[in-house]
C-alpha positions as CSV (number, residue, x, y, z in Angstrom):
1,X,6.9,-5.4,-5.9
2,X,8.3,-8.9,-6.6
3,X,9.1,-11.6,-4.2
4,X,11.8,-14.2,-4.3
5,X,12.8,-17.4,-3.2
6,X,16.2,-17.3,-2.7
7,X,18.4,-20.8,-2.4
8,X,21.9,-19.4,-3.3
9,X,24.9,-18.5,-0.5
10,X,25.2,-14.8,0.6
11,X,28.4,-14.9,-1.9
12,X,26.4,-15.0,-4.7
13,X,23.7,-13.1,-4.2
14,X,23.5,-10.1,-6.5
15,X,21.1,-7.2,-4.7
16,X,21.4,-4.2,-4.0
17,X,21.3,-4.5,-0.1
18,X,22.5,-7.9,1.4
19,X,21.2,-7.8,5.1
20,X,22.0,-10.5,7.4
21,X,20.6,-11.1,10.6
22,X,22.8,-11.4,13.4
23,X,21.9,-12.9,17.2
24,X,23.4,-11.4,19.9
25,X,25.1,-14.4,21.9
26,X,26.0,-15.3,18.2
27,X,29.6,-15.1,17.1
28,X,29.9,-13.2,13.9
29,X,32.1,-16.3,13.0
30,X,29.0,-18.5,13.9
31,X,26.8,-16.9,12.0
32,X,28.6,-16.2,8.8
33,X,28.6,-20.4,8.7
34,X,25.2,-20.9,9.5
35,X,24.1,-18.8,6.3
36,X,27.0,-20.9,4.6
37,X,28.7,-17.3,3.2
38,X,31.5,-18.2,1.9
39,X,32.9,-14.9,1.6
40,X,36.6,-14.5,-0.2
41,X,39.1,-14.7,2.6
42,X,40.5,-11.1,2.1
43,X,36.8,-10.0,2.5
44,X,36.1,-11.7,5.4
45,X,39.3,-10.6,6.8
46,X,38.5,-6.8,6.1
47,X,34.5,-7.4,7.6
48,X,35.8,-9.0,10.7
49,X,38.1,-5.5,11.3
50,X,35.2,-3.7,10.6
51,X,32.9,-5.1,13.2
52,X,35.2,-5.3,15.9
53,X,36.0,-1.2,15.4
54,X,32.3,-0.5,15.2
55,X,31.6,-2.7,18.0
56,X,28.9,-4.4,16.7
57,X,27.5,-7.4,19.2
58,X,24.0,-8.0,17.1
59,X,22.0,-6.0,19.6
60,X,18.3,-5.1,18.8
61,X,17.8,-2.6,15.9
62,X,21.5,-2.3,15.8
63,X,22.9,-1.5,11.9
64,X,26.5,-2.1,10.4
65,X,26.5,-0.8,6.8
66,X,29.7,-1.8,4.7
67,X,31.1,-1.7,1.1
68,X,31.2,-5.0,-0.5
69,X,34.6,-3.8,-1.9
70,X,33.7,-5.5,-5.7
71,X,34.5,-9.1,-3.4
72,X,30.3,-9.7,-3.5
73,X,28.1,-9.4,-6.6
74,X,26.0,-7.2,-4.3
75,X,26.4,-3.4,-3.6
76,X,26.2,-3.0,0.4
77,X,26.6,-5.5,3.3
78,X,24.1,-5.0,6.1
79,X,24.8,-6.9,9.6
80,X,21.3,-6.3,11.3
81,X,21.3,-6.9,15.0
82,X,18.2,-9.7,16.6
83,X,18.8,-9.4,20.3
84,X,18.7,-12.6,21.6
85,X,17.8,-15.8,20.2
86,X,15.8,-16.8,22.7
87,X,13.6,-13.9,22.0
88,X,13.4,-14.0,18.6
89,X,9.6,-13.8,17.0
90,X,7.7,-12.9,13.9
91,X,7.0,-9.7,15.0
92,X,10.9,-9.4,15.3
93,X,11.6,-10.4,11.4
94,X,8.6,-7.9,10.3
95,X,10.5,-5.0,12.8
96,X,13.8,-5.9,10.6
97,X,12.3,-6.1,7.1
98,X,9.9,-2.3,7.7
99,X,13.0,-1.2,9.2
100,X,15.4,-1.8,6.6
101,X,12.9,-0.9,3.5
102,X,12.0,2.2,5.5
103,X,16.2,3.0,5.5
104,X,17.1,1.8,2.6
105,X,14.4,2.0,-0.3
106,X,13.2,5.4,0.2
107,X,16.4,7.8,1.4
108,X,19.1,5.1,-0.4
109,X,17.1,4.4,-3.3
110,X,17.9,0.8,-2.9
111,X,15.7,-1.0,-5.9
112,X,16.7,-5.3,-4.6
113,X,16.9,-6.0,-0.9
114,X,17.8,-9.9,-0.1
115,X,17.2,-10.8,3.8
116,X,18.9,-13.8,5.6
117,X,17.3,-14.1,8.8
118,X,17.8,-17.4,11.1
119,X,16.6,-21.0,10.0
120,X,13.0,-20.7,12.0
121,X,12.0,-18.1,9.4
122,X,11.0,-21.1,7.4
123,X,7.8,-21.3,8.6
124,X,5.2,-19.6,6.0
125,X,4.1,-17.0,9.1
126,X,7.6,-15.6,9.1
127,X,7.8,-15.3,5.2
128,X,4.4,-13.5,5.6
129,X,5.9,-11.2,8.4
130,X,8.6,-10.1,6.4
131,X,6.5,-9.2,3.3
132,X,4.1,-7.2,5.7
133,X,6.9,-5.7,6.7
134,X,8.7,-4.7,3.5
135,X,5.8,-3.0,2.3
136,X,4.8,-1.2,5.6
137,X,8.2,-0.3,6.1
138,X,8.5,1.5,2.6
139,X,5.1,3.4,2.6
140,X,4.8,7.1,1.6
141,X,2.2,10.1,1.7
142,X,3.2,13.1,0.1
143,X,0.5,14.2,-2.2
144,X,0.3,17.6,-1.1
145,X,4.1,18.5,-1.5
146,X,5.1,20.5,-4.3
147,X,8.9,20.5,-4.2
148,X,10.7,17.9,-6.2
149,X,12.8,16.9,-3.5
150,X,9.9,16.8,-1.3
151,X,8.6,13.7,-3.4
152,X,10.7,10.9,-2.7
153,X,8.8,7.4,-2.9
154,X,10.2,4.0,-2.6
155,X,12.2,2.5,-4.9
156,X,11.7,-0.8,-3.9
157,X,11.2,-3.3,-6.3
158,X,12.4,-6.6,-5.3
159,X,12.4,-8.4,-2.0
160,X,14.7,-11.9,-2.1
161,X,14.1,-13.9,1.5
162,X,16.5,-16.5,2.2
163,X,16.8,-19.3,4.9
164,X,13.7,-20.7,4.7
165,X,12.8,-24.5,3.4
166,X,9.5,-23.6,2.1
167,X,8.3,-24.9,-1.1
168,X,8.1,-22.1,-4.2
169,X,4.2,-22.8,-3.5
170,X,4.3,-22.1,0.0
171,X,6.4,-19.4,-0.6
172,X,4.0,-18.0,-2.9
173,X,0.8,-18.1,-1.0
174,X,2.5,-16.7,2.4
175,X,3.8,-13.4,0.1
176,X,0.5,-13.4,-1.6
177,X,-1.0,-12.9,1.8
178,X,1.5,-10.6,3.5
179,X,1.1,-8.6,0.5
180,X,-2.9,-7.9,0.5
181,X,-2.8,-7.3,3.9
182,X,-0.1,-5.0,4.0
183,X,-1.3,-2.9,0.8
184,X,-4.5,-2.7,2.8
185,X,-3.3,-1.3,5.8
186,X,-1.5,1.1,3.6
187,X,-4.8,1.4,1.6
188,X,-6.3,3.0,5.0
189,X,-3.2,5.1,6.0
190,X,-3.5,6.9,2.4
191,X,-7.4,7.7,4.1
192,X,-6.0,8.7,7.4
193,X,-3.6,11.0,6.2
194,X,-6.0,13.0,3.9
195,X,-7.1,16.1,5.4
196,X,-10.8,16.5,6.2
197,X,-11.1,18.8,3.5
198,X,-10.9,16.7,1.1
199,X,-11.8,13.1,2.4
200,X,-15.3,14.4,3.2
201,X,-18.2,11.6,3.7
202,X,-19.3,11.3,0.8
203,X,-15.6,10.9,-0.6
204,X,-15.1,8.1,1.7
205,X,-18.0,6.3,0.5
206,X,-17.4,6.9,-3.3
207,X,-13.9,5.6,-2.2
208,X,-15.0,2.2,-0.2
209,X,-17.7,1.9,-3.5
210,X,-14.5,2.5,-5.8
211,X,-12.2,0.0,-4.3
212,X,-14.9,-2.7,-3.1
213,X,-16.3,-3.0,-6.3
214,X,-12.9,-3.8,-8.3
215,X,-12.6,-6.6,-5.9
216,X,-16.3,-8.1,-6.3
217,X,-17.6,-6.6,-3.1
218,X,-21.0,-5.8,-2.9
219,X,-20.9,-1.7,-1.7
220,X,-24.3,-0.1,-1.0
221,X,-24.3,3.6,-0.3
222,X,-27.0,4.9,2.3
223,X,-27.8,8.9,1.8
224,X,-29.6,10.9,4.5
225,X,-33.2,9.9,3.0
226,X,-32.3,6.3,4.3
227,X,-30.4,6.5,6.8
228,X,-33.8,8.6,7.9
229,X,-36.1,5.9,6.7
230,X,-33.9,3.5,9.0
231,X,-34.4,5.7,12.4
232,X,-31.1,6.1,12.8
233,X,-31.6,9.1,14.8
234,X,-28.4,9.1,17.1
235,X,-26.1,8.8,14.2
236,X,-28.1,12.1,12.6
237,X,-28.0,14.1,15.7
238,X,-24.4,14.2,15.4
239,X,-24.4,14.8,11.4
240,X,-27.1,18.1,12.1
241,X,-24.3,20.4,13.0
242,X,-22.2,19.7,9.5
243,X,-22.5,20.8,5.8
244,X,-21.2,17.6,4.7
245,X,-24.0,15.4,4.9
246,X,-24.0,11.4,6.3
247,X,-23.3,8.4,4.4
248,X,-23.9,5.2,5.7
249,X,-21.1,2.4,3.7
250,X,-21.9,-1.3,3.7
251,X,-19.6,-3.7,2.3
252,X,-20.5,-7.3,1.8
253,X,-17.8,-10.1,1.2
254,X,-19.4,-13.9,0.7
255,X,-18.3,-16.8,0.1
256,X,-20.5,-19.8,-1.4
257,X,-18.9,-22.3,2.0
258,X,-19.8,-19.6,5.2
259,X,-21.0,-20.5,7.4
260,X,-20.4,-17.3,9.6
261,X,-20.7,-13.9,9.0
262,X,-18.5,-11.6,10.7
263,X,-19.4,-7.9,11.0
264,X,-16.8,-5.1,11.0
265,X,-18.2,-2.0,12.2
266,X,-16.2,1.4,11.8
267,X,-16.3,4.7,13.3
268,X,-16.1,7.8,10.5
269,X,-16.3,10.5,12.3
270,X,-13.9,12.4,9.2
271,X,-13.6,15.4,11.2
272,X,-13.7,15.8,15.3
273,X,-14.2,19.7,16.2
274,X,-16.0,18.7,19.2
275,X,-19.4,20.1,18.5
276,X,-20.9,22.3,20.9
277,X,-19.0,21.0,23.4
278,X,-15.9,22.5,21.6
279,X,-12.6,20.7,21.7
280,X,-9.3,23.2,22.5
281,X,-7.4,24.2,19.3
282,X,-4.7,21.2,20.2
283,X,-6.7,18.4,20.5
284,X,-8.5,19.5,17.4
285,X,-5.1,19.5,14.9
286,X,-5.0,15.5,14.4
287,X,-8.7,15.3,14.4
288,X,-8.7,13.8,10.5
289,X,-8.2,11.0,11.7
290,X,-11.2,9.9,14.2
291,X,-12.5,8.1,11.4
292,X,-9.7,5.4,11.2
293,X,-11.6,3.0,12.6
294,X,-13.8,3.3,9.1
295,X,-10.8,3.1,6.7
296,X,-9.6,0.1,8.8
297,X,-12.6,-2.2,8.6
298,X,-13.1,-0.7,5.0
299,X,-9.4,-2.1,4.3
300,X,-9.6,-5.1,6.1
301,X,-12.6,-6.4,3.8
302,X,-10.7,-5.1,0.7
303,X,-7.8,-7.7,2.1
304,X,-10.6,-10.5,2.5
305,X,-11.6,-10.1,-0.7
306,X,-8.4,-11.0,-1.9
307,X,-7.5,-13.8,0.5
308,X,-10.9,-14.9,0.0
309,X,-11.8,-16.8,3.4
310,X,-14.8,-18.9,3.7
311,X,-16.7,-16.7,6.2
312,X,-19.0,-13.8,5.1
313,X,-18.4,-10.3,6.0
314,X,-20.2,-7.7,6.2
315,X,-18.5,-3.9,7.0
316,X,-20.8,-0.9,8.4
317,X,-19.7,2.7,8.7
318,X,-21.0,5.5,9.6
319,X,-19.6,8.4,8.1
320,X,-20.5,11.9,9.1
321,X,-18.5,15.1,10.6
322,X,-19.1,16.4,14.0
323,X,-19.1,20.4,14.0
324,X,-20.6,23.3,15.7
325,X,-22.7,24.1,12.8
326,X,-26.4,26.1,13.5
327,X,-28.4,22.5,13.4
328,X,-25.8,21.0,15.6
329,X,-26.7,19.2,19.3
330,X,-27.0,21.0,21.8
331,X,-25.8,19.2,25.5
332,X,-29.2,18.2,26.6
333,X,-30.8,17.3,23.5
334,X,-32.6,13.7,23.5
335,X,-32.1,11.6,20.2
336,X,-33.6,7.9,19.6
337,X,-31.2,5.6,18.5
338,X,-32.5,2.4,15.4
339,X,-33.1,0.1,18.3
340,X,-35.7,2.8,20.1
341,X,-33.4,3.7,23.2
342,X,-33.4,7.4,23.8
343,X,-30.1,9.2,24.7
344,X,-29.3,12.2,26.5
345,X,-26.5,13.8,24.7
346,X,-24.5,15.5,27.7
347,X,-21.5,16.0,26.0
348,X,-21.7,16.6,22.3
349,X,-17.8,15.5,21.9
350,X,-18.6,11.9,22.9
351,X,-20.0,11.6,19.5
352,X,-18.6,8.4,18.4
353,X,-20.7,6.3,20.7
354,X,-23.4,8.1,18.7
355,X,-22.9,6.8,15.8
356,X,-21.9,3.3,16.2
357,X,-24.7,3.1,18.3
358,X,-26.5,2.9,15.0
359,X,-23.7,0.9,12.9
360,X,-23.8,-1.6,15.6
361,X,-27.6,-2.0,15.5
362,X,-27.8,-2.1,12.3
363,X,-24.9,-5.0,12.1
364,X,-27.1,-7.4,13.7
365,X,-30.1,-6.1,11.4
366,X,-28.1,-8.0,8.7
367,X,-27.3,-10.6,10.7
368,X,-23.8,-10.7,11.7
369,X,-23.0,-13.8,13.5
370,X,-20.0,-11.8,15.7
371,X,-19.4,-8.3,15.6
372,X,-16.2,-6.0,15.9
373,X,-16.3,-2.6,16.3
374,X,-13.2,-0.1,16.1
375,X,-12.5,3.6,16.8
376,X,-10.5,6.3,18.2
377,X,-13.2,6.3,20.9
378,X,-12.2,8.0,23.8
379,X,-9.0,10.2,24.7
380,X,-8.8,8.0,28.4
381,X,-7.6,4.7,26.4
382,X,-4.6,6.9,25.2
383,X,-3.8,8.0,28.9
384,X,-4.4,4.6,30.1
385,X,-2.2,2.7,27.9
386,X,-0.6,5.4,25.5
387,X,0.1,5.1,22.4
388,X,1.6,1.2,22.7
389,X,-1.8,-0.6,22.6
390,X,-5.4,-0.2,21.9
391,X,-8.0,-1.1,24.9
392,X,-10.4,-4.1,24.0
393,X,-13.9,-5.0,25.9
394,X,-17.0,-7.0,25.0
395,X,-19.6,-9.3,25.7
396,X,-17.0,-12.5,24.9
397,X,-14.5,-13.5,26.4
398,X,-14.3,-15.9,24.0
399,X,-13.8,-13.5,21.3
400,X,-12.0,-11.1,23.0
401,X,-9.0,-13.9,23.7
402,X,-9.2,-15.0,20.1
403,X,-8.3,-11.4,19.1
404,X,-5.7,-10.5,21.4
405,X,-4.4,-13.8,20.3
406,X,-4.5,-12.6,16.7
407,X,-3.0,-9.4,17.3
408,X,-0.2,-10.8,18.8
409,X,0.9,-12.8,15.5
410,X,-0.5,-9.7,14.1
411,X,2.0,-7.5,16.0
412,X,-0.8,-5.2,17.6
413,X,-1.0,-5.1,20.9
414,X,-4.2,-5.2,23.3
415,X,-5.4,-4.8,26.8
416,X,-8.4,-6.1,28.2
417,X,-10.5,-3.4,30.1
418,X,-13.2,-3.9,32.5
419,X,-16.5,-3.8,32.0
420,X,-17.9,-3.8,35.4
421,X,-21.7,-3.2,36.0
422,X,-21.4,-0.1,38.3
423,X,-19.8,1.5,35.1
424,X,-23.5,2.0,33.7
425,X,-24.5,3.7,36.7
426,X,-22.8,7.0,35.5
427,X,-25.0,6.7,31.7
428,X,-28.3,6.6,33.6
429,X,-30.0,10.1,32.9
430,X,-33.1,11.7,34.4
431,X,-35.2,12.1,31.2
432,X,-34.1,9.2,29.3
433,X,-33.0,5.7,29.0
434,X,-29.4,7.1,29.3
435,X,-26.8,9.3,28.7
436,X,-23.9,9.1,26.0
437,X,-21.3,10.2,28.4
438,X,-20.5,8.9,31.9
439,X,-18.7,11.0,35.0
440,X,-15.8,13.2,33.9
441,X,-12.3,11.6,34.2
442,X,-13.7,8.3,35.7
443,X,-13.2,4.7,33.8
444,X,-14.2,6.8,30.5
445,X,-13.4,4.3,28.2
446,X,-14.8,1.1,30.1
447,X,-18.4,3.2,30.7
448,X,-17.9,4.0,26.9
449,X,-18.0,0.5,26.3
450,X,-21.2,0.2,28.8
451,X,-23.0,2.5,26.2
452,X,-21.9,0.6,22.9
453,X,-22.9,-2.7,24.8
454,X,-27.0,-1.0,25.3
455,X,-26.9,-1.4,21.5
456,X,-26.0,-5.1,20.9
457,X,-27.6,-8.3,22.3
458,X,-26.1,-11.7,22.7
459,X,-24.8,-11.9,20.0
460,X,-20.4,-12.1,20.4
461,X,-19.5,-8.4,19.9
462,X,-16.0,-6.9,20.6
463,X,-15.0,-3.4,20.9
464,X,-11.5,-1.9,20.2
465,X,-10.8,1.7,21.4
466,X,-7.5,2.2,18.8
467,X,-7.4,5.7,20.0
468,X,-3.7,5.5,21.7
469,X,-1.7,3.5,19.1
470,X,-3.8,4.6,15.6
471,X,-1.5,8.2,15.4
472,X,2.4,8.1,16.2
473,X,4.1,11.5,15.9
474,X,7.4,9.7,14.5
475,X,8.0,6.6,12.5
476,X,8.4,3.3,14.5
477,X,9.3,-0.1,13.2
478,X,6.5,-1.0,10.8
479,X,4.0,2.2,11.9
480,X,5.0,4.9,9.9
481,X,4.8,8.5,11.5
482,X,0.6,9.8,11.5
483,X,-2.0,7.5,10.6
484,X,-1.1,3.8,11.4
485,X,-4.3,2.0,10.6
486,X,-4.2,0.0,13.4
487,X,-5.9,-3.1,13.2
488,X,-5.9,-4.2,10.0
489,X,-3.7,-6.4,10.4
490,X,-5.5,-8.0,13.4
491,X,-9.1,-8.0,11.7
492,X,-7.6,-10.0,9.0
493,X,-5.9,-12.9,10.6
494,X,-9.0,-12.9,12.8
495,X,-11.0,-13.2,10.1
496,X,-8.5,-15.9,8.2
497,X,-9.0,-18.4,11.2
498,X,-12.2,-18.1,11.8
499,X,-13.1,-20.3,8.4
C-alpha cells in the first residue's frame, strides 16, 4: 500500500473515496471551510439538501455516502461522523480509517481513499493511527474458501491523509511505523486464524524461523531433546498427552546502543482440548487460538526489527498442544519445573501456567532485563472484564503503569488486577511446593498470576491475561471478527519508548 501526503483542497482531490470528518457541534457549513473545500456552488447546494434529509449531525460512526455528481475529480463523497470535539483522540482517527477501509476497500472495491480529519491530526501519532488503521481495517483470511465469490481481498492501494502540517519526512517515518506494526498484528491474526490442524508446533516454529530470519533476527529452534536437557519438565508434562511434539522458539533482536533487554514471553498452547480434565465440546470450538499470546510476541519482534529500537529483545515460546492422549497428565501428577519447584497438576486444563512457567524461567536464564508475558490464560479474565480489555498484574507497578499507558495510545485497553498474598494460599498442595490451579470460581485469574510470579525473581515482570479481548465473534472498529492479536500493538510502542 502507498501513503500520501496530501496538501491540495478537497475540490481537487482525485480518489476514489473522499471522506471527511465531521464534529458533532460542528456546522456542516463550519466544517466544509475549515478543510477550505471549495466545492462548486450547485454541488454544495445539492450536498447541503442531502444532509439535512438524511439527518446527518456528525455523530460517532455515523456515515453519509453521496455521488460526486462529475462536480469533484473524485468518485464518492463520504461525511464520517467524530462525536464531539472535545472527545476527539487517536484512537478515534484509527476507529475512522479501519472503519472506512474495512467498508469501502474490501465490499466497494475502492482502490484510493483520501481522509481529511481535523487540524490536531497533524501530530506524527495521529498519521501513525490512521495507517494502523487502514491496514487493520482492510485485513482478510479466507484461505480455506473455495468459491470465487468467497475470495474477496482488499483492493486497497492508496491511502492520501490530509490536514496535517507535518514534513514529507515526518510524514514518512510516522507511515513507516504505523505500517510494520500494523502488518505485524495482521502477521499474527493470519496465525490465529489457522486451524490447529495445520499450524501445528513445529509449523509455528518453522514460521517464527521463516519470518525472523528475513528480518535479521536471530531464531533458534529447541526440539524435545533440549527442551529435556534444559529440565523443563512442566512445560513437557503438558506436551506428553499430544502427537505433535514441543518446540521451544527464541527470537533475538539487538541493537549495537542497548542497553536493556526486554523479554516477550508467549503462550502456544496451538490447541486447548483440555487434557484429562476435558473441556465441553463449546469451549473447545475456538481453542486454535490459546496460542495467541505466541504469534503476538512472535509479531511484535518482527515489527522491532523493522523499527529497529535501541533496546534488545528477546522472545520465548513455548509451543506444544494440550490433549488427552495415552502419555497425557493425569490430575495429581507432580512435574518439576527449570527452576526445581515441583507442581501438583490438579487440573490438567490450567495448562498454560505450565508452560510459561518454563518460558518465564528460562527468560531470565538469558537475561532479560524486564519481562512480559501474554496469554489467553484463564476463562475468569473474560467474565471479569469481557471481551473489552485484557487483565494485567506483576511484580511492577512501575511497569505495569508504563503499559497500560502504552496501550492506551495503543488503543488496547487494560485493567489492573490484584495480586493479594492470600491468593497463594489456594496453590499450596500437600505433596509439593504447590499446585497449578487455585479454588474453583475464586479470583482465578489473580491466583493464576500468583503461580506465574513463583517462577520469576526481582526482576520487572508483567503479565497480560488477553483471554477476553484476543477473539471477537464480529468485526469491531479496527479488530476484525476471530483472532485479534491483541497486544501487538501495545508490546511495540512499549518497546519504542523504552530506548
Amino acid at each position: 500500500m502507498q501513503y500520501k501526503l496530501e496538501t491540495r483542497p478537497p475540490a481537487q482531490v482525485d480518489s476514489g473515496l473522499l471522506v471527511l470528518g465531521i464534529f458533532q457541534d460542528q456546522s456542516i457549513t463550519d466544517a466544509i471551510k475549515a478543510y477550505q473545500a471549495d466545492f462548486p456552488p450547485a454541488f454544495l447546494e445539492k450536498i447541503t439538501q442531502a444532509i439535512q434529509e438524511e439527518t446527518f449531525k456528525g455523530s460517532p460512526d455515523q456515515i453519509l455516502i453521496l455521488p460526486t455528481y462529475g462536480e469533484l475529480p473524485s468518485r464518492k463523497l463520504v461525511f464520517a461522523g467524530l462525536g464531539k470535539s472535545a472527545d476527539y483522540s487517536i484512537q478515534q482517527a484509527r476507529k475512522l480509517a479501519a472503519n472506512t477501509a474495512r467498508r469501502f476497500s474490501v465490499n466497494a472495491k475502492t482502490e484510493k481513499i483520501c481522509l481529511f480529519l481535523p487540524s490536531k491530526t497533524g501530530e506524527r501519532d495521529f498519521v501513525q493511527a490512521i495507517v494502523e488503521g487502514a491496514i487493520l481495517g482492510s485485513y482478510t483470511f479466507n484461505k480455506y474458501r473455495s468459491g470465487k465469490d468467497d475470495k474477496k481481498q482488499s483492493s486497497l492501494t492508496e491511502i492520501a491523509i490530509a490536514g496535517t502540517k507535518l514534513s514529507a519526512g515526518d510524514f514518512e517515518k510516522a507511515c513507516e511505523r504505523g505500517e510494520a506494526i500494523a502488518e505485524s498484528v495482521n502477521f499474527a491474526r493470519q496465525l490465529i486464524a489457522e486451524p490447529a490442524n495445520h499450524l501445528t508446533p513445529s509449523r509455528l516454529a518453522e514460521e517464527a524461523r521463516t519470518k525472523g530470519q528475513e528480518l535479521g533476527l536471530v531464531v533458534e529452534i529447541l526440539e524435545q531433546p533440549q527442551i529435556e536437557k534444559l529440565g523443563m519438565g512442566s512445560f513437557l508434562g503438558v506436551a506428553k498427552g499430544a502427537k505433535e511434539l514441543p518446540r521451544l522458539i527464541v527470537m533475538r533482536y539487538k541493537h549495537d546502543e542497548a542497553k536493556k533487554t526486554i523479554g516477550l514471553v508467549g503462550k502456544g498452547i496451538t490447541f486447548d482440548s483440555g487434557g484429562l480434565s476435558l473441556k465441553p465440546a463449546n469451549s473447545m470450538e475456538h481453542m486454535k487460538y490459546d496460542m495467541s499470546g505466541a504469534a503476538c510476541v512472535i509479531a511484535s519482534a518482527l515489527a522491532l526489527a523493522r523499527l529497529k529500537p535501541k533496546v534488545n529483545v528477546l522472545v520465548v515460546v513455548g509451543a506444544t498442544e494440550n490433549m488427552p492422549g495415552g502419555q497425557a497428565l493425569h490430575p495429581g501428577d507432580v512435574v518439576t519445573a527449570m527452576n526445581g519447584k515441583t507442581i501438583e497438576v490438579n487440573n490438567t486444563d490450567a495448562e498454560g501456567r505450565l508452560v510459561l512457567a518454563d518460558a518465564l524461567c528460562y527468560a531470565m536464564q538469558e537475561g532479560a532485563d524486564e519481562i512480559v508475558d501474554v496469554a489467553t490464560l484463564t476463562g475468569a479474565c473474560v467474565t471479569a472484564l469481557g471481551r473489552v480489555a485484557a487483565g494485567i498484574m506483576g511484580n511492577s507497578q512501575e511497569l505495569i503503569d508504563k503499559l497500560i499507558a502504552r496501550g492506551a495510545e495503543a488503543g488496547e485497553k487494560f485493567w489492573q488486577l490484584p495480586m493479594y498474598d492470600e491468593y497463594k494460599d489456594s496453590l499450596k498442595s500437600d505433596i509439593a511446593d504447590l499446585k497449578n490451579a487455585g479454588s474453583r470460581g475464586e479470583a482465578g485469574t489473580s491466583s493464576a498470576a500468583m503461580f506465574l510470579k513463583e517462577f520469576v525473581d526481582s526482576r520487572p515482570w508483567a503479565h497480560m491475561d488477553v483471554a477476553g479481548p484476543s477473539w471477537l465473534d464480529k468485526d469491531k472498529d479496527e479488530c476484525n471478527k476471530g483472532g485479534t492479536a491483541f497486544s501487538v500493538r501495545t508490546l511495540c510502542y512499549h518497546v519504542l519508548n523504552s530506548q
